[in-house]
N, C-alpha and C positions, 0 to 999 in steps of 0.2 A: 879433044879431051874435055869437051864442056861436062859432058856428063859421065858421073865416076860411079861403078857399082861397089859396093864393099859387102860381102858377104858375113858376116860373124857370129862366132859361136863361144865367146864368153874364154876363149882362149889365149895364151901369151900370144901369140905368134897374130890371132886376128886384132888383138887389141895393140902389137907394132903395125900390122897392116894400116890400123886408122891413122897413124901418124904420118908415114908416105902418102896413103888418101891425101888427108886434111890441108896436108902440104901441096900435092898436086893442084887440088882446088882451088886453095888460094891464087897458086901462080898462076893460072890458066883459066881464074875467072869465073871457075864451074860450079857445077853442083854436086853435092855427092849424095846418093845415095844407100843409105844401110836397109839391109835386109836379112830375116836371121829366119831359117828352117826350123824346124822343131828338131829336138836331138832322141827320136825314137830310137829307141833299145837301151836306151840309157839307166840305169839302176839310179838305188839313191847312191850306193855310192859313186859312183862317176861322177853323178851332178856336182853332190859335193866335192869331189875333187878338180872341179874346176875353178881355175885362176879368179873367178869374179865370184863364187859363192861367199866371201865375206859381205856381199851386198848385201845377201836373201836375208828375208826378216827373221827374226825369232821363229816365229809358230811355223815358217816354212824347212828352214833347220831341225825344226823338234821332230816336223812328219816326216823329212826324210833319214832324221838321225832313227825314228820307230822303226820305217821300212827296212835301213839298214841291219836293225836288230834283229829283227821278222827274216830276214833274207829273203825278202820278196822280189818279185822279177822286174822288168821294166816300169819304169814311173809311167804314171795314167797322164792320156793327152791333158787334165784339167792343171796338172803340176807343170808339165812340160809346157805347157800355155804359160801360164805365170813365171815361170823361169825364163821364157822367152820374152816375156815385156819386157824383165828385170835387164835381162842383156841388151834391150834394143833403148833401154831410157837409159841404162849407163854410157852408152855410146852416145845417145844421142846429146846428154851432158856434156862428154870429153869433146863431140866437135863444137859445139855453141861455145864452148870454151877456146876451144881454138882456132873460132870466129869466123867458119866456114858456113855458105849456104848447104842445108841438108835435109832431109827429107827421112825418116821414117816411115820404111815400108810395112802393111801388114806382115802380119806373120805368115808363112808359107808351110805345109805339111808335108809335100810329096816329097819324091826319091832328091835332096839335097842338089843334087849337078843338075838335072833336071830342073830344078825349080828357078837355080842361078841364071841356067841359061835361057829360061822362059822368060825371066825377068830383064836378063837385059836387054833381048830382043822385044818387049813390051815398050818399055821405057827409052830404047835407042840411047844405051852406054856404048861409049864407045872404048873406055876402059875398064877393066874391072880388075880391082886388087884384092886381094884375099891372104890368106894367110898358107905357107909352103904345108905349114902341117895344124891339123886342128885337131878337136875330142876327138875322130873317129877312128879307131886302129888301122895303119897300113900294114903292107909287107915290103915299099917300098922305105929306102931307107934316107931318102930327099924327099917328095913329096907325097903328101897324102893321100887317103883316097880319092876324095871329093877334089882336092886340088887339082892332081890328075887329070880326070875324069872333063875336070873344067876346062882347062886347058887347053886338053887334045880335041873338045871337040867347039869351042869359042871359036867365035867367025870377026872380034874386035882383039884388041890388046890385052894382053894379060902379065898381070907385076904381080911376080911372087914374093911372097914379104919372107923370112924365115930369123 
């Protein structure tokens, strides 16, 4: 368990996932790494209805409060880019805080499970914790899509946070 992946998407359940992470790391020494996909298809208001948008600035608030207004479709990858740093430096504040080695990984575009699992087969985790349910709507009513998906097809350990 030297090397831990955490996947996160700015939601309760990922933001308990980092505290099992953080925890595991310390006791076993390791490292952890955060990693966050872009959250394509997402509106403004989703965004804003996630658990970390009290983070976003002012002027990013005001453009997604317009688009809300506007009923515009999916946020453009340049918001979903900036939304994603904002998730990935709030996390990476709460482990430095909770005085684990960690690493911030780029950002990653593709199909979510896909990308998780590219990455921890890149990096050689041999854990990866994530969170049981994130933004993406399931049909399942225990884990999420992307959770799932991670899961059944991970070839290392997998901790569902929930």
């Amino acid at each position: 368990m030297q090397k831990i992946l955490l996947p996160v998407d700015g939601s309760i359940h990922s933001m308990k996932a980092l505290k099992i992470a953080s925890d595991l790391t310390a006791k076993y020494q390791g490292r952890l790494y955060i990693l966050h996909s872009l959250l394509r298809g997402k509106d403004a208001s989703g965004l804003m209805a996630l658990d970390i948008s009290s983070q976003f600035e002012k002027p990013l608030q005001q453009v997604l409060n317009k688009a809300m207004s506007a009923n515009m479709g999916p946020a453009p990858d340049k918001v979903l880019y900036k939304i994603g740093q904002i998730i990935l430096d709030h996390f990476g504040d709460k482990a430095r805080a909770q005085g684990v080695a960690f690493e911030l990984l780029p950002i990653v575009s593709g199909k979510p499970a896909d990308e998780i699992l590219k990455m921890q087969e890149e990096i050689e985790a041999g854990t990866i914790v994530m969170g049981a349910r994130g933004v993406t709507p399931s049909d399942s009513s225990t884990f999420g899509s992307i959770s799932q998906e991670v899961f059944s097809r991970a070839q290392c350990t997998c901790i569902s946070v929930k």
